[in-house]
N, C-alpha and C positions, 0 to 999 in steps of 0.2 A: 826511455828506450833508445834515442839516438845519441844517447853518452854512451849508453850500451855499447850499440853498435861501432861507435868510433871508437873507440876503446880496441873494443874487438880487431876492427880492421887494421889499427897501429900491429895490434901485437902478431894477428897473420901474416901483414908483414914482413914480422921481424925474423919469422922461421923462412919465409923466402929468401933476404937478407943475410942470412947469416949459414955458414958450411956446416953446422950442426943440420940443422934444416935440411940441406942438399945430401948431406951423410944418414942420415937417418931415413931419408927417403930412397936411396941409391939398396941399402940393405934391403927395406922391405922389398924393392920389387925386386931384386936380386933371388932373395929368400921366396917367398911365394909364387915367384917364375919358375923356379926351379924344382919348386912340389909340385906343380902342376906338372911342369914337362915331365919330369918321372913318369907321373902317372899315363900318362898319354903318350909319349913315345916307350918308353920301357914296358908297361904292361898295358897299353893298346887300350885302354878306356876315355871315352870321349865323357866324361862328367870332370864338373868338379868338386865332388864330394870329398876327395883326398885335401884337395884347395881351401875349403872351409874347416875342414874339421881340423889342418895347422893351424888356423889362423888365433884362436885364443895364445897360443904358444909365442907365435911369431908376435904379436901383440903387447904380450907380457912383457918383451923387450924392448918392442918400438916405442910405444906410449910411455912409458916410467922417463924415456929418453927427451920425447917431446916436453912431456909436464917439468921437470927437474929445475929449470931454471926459472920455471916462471914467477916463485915468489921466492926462492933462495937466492939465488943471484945477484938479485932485486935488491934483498936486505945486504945482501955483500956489498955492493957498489955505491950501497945507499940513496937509489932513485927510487925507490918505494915509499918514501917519504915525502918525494914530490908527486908520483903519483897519487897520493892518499891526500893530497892538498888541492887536489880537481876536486870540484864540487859534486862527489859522486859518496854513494853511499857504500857499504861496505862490502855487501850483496850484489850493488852494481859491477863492483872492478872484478870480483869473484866471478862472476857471470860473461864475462866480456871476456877474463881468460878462457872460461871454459868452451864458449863459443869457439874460439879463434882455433882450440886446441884441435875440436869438434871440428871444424871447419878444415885443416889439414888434413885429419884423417880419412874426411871425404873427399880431397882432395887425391890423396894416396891411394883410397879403393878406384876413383874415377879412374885412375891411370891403369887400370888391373882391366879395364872393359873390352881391351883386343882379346881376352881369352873367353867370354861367353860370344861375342860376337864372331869370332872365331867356331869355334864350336857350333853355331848356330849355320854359318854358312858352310861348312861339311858334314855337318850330321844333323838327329834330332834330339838335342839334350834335353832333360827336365828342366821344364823354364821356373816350375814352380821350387825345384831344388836350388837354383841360382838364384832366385826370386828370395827366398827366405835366407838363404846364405848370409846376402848383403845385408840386410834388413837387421839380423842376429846379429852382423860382426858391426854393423853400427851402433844396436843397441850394447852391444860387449863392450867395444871403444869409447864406448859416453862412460860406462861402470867404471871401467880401467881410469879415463883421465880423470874422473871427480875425484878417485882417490890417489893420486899420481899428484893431483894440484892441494890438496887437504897434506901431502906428507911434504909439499916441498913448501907450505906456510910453515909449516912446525919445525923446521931443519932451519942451519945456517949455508949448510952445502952443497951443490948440486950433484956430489959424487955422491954424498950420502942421502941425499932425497931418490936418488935414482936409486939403490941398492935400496934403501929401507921401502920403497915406494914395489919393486918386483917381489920381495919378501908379504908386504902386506897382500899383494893382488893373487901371490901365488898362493899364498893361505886361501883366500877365497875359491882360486880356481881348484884345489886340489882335496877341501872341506866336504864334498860330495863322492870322491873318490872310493869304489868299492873296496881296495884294497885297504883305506882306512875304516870301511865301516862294515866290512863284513861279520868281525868280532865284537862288533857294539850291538848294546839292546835297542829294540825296535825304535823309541822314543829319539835315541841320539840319529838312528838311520834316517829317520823323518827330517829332522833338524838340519844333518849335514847336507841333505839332496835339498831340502829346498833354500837353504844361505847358500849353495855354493854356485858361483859363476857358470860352471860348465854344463850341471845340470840343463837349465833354465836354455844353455845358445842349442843344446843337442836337441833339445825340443822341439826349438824353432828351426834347427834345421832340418828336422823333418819334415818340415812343414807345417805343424800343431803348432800355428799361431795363438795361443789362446791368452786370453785377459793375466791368465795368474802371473807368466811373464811379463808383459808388458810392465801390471804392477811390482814386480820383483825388481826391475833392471832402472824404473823410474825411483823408485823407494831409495836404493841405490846408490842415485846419481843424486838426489835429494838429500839425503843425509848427509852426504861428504862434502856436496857444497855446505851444507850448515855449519857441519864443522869448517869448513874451510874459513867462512866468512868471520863466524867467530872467534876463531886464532887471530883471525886478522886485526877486531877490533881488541880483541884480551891484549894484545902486546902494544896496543897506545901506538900503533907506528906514527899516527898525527903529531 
């Protein structure tokens, strides 16, 4: 666990380190500052329910941007072969990106907290709508980066783990979409509402916390590390 962790902490880091990092994080709060203030100075609403319910969207672009580099790059520059020569297992270095990803992204929402505290100190918002907000768009951000880091093992590119990586995430987020399942039989409507990403955060942002999410967004983040780790070992990077 303390390979883990140092792992982890190099590669946090590295997105501090580096204008990618600084640039990716300049958009989000640009992007999300700006849904908010719409809603709140244009049409006079102290919630942020407009605020959450972008956020898979805004996401879909942030994250595919954070994860892209982190094992393509790697295999371009060819320090993934010294990484993979630490005496750590393949599941570990997997883990310690995902961590690290995880860890900016709470980093990014942390920096969003002058708008519930804000809110809080001029009005009376629904604490439990803000409450489940965060909670959804973290458990969304662990979905998004498992498969953000599983498409940029399989790639040689960062442009293209980034495009193939928004392409996979948006299948998921858009597989639930009524507009695609209005015309399907009942069996496929079942299927698409509960695989798809957006379902499962609209849930939670209502507040219906319930187990079947949790399970759905861990299942998720589990499988894509799997794959992830096992790209890793399939291509002998040792």
């Amino acid at each position: 666990m303390n390979r883990i962790m140092i792992l982890a902490k190099k590669e946090l880091n590295s997105y501090f380190n580096s204008p990618l990092g600084y640039i990716v994080g300049s958009v989000f709060l640009v992007a999300s500052g700006w849904i908010f203030m719409q809603s709140f100075f244009f049409y006079e609403i102290a919630s942020m329910r407009s605020f959450f319910s972008m956020m898979p969207i805004i996401l879909i672009f942030i994250l595919p941007a954070v994860t892209m580099s982190s094992w393509a790059e790697e295999k371009k520059s060819g320090t993934v072969e010294v990484l993979l020569t630490f005496p750590l297992e393949n599941i570990q270095a997997v883990l310690a990106k995902f961590l690290s990803a995880f860890a900016f992204l709470g980093a990014l929402l942390l920096m969003t907290f002058f708008i519930p505290l804000m809110l809080i100190k001029i009005g009376e918002p629904d604490r439990g709508v803000i409450f489940a907000g965060y909670l959804g768009t973290l458990f969304l951000g662990a979905a998004y980066i498992s498969i953000g880091l599983w498409v940029s093992s399989i790639v040689k590119n960062q442009i293209t783990a980034f495009i193939l990586s928004l392409v996979v995430i948006f299948g998921f987020y858009i597989v639930g979409s009524s507009m695609l399942l209005d015309s399907l039989p009942p069996l496929a409507v079942y299927v698409g509402e509960n695989l798809s990403l957006s379902t499962h955060f609209n849930s939670i942002l209502r507040g219906v916390l319930s187990l079947k999410d949790l399970i759905y967004y861990m299942s998720v983040v589990i499988f894509f590390l799997f794959l992830n780790a096992r790209a890793v070992g399939e291509r002998n990077w040792r």
